[in-house]
C-alpha positions in Angstrom: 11.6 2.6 -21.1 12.4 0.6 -18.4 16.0 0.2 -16.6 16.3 -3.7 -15.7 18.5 -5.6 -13.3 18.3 -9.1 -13.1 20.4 -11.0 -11.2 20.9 -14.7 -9.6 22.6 -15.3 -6.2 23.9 -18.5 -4.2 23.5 -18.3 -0.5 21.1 -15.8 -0.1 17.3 -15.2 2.0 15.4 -13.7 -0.4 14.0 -11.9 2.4 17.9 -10.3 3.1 18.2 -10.1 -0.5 14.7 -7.8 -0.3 16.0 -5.9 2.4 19.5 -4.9 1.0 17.6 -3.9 -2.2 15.2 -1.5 -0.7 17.7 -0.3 1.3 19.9 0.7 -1.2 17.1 1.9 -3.3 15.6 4.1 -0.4 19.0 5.8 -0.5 18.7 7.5 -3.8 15.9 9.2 -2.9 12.8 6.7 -3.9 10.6 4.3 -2.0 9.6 0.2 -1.8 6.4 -0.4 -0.7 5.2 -2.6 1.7 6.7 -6.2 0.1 4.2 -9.3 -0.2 5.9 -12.2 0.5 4.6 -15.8 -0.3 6.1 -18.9 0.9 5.2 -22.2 -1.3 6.3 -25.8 -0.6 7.6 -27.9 -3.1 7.4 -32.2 -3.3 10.7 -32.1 -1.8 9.5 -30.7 1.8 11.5 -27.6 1.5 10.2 -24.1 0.4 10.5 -21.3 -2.1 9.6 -17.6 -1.4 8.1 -15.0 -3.4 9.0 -11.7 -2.4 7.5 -8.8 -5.1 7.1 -4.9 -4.2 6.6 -1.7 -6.1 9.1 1.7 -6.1 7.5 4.7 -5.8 8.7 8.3 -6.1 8.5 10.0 -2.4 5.2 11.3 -3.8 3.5 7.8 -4.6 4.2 8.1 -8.5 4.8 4.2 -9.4 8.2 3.6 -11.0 9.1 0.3 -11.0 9.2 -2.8 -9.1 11.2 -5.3 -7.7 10.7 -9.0 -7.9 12.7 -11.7 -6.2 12.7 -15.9 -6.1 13.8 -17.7 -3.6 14.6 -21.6 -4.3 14.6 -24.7 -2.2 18.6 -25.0 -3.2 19.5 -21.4 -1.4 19.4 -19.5 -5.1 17.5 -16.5 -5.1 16.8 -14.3 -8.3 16.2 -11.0 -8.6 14.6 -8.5 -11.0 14.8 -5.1 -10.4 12.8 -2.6 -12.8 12.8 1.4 -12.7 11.3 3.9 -15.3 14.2 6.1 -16.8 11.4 8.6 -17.3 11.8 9.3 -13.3 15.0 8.0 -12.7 17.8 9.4 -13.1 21.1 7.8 -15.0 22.7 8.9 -11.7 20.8 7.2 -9.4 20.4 4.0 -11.3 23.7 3.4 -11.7 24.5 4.0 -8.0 21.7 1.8 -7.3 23.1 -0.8 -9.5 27.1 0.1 -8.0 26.0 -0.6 -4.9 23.9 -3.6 -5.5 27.0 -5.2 -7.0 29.4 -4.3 -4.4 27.4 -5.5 -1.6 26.0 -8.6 -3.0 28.8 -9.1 -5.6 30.5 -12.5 -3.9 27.3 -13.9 -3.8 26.0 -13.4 -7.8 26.3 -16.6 -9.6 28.6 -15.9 -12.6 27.4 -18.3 -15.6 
């Protein structure tokens, strides 16, 4: 089974956004790979990015992903997935802690 975190934020450079995640997720132990990162444009002028990247155990096992979407109006989502086979509830919920107490003000609350 797969532990999920999806959230949406206001203000926020996906690429940051990618940044504080792996960060934070390098911390408990795992590793993001290399990200790819795609920039489109949209009718408007402006552009979106696509920033995606897998997790990996220190010794390559995949276990998880993360996924985010930049918009032209400064949103960015986020989808975070881990396997809970690998993980443990430890470090996904200090993964998640600190996830939502750096980037907390800037989640968009619906």
């Amino acid at each position: 089974m797969m532990i999920q975190v999806r959230k949406t934020y206001r203000a926020v450079n996906p690429e940051m956004l990618y940044d504080v995640v792996r960060d934070l997720i390098a911390k408990q132990g795992l590793h993001v790979e290399h990200a790819s990162i795609q920039t489109y444009s949209v009718s408007s002028g402006a552009t979106q990015s696509r920033v995606t990247a897998p997790v990996r155990t220190p010794d390559g096992r995949a276990l998880g992903s993360v996924h985010i979407l930049g918009s032209s109006n400064n949103d960015a989502r986020m989808a975070l997935e881990l396997d809970d086979a690998v993980v443990t509830p430890d470090a996904a919920t200090a993964i998640q802690s600190d996830i939502d107490f750096i980037l907390g003000s800037y989640e968009a609350k619906w």
